[in-house]
C-alpha positions as CSV (number, residue, x, y, z in Angstrom):
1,X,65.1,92.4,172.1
2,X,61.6,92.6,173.6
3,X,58.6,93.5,170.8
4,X,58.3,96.4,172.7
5,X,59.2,98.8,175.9
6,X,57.1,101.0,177.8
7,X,58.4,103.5,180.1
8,X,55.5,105.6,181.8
9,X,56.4,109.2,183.2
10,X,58.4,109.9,185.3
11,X,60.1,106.5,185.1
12,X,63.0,104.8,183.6
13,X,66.8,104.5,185.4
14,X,67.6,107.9,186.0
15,X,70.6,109.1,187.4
16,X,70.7,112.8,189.3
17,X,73.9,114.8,189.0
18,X,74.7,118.4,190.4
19,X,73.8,120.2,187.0
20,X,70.9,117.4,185.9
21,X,69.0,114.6,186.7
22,X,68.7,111.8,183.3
23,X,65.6,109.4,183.1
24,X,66.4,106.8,180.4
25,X,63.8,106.7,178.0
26,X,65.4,104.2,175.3
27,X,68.5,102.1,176.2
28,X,71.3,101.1,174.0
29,X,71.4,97.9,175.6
30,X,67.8,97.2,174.0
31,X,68.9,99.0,170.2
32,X,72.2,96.8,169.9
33,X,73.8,99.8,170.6
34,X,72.1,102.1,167.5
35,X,70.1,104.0,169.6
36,X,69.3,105.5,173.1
37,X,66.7,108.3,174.7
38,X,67.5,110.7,177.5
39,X,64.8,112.4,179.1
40,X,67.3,115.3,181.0
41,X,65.7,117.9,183.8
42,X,68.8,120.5,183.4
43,X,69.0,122.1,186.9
44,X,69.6,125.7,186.7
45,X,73.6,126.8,186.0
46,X,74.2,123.8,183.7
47,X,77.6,123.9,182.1
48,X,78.3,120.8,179.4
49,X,82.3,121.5,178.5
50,X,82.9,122.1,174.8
51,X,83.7,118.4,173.1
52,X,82.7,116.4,169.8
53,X,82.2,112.9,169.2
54,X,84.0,110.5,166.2
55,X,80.5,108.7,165.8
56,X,78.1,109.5,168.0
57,X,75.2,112.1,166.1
58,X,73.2,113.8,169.0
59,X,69.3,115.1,168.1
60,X,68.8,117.6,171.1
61,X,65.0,118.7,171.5
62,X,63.7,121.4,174.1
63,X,61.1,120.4,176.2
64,X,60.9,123.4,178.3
65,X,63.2,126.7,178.8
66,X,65.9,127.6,177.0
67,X,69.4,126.5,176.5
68,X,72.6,127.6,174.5
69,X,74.3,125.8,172.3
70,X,78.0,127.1,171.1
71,X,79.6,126.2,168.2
72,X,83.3,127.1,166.9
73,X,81.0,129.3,163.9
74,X,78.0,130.4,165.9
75,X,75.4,130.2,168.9
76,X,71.9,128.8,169.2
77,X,70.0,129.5,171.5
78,X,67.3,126.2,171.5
79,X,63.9,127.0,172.5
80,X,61.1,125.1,173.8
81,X,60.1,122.7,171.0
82,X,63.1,123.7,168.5
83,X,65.5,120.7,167.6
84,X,68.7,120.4,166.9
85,X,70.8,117.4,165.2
86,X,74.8,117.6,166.0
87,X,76.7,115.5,163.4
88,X,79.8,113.7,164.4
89,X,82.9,116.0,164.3
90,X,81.4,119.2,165.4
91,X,82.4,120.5,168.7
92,X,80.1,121.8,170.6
93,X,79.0,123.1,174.4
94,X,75.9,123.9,176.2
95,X,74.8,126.1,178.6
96,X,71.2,126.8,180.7
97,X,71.4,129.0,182.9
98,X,67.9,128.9,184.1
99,X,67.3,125.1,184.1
100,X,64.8,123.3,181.9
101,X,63.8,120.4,180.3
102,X,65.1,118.2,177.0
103,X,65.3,114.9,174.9
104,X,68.2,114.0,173.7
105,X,68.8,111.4,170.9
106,X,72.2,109.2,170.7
107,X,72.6,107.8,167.5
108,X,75.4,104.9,167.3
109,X,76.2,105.8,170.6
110,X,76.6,104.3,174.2
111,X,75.2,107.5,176.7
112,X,73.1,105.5,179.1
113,X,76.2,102.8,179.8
114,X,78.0,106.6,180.4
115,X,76.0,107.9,182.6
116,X,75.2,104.3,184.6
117,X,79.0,103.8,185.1
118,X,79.7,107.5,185.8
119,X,77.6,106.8,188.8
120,X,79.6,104.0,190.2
121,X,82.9,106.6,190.2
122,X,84.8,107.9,192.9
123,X,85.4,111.3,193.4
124,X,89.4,110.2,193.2
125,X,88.1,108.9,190.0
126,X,87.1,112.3,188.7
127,X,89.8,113.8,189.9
128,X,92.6,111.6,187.6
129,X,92.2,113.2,184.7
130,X,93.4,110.8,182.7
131,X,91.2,107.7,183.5
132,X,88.3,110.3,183.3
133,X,89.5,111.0,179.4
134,X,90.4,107.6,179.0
135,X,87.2,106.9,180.5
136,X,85.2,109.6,178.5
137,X,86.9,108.4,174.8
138,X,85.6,105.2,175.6
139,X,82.1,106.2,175.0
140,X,83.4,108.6,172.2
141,X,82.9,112.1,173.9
142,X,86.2,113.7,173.6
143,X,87.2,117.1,175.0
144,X,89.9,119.3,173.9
């Protein structure tokens, strides 16, 4: 690994989706895997489907707007600059309807090799559901 990174605004590999467009900030492939940094402009209607991870801890931190955060025992709604940390096990969805503007933290997790071979995908790919959830468990993200 390099001493150091440096990734100015507005830079990074960034991938833009229908409901968000990721800059990565960190990679995994420069933490050995421990570590990666999404920078994430949520477009407005974003929708994440309830799942958990077996690993992966996620540190969410709002940037700018507002976004829900459901839980099987309550509801957040995350603020610009509150923080959240969601521990392995604990299911979880988010919603924004207004768009906005987060990091997000993925500890002992993969998320940037995700969303870099998510791009490569067909949409027959999508469609199959099982390669998607094979595909998905892979990178531990698992949806009910």
């Amino acid at each position: 690994m390099d001493s150091k990174f440096y990734i100015p605004s507005g830079q990074g590999e960034n991938y833009d989706y229908s409901q968000d467009h990721c800059f990565i900030k960190v990679s995994s492939k420069d933490t050995n895997g421990e570590l990666c940094l999404i920078e994430d402009t949520i477009k407005p209607g974003f929708h994440l489907k309830r799942h958990h991870h077996k690993i992966m801890t996620e540190v969410f931190y709002m940037l700018e707007g507002e976004m829900e955060l459901i839980f099987d025992d309550s509801t957040i709604l995350l603020k610009s600059g509150d923080t959240i940390t969601v521990a392995p096990n604990v299911w979880h969805e988010a919603r924004c309807s207004k768009g906005g503007k987060m990091l997000t933290i993925f500890k002992n997790g993969q998320f940037d090799v995700f969303l870099e071979q998510l791009s490569t995908m067909s949409q027959e790919d999508f469609s199959n559901v099982e390669l998607m959830k094979s595909f998905s468990a892979k990178f531990d993200i698992y949806e009910e």
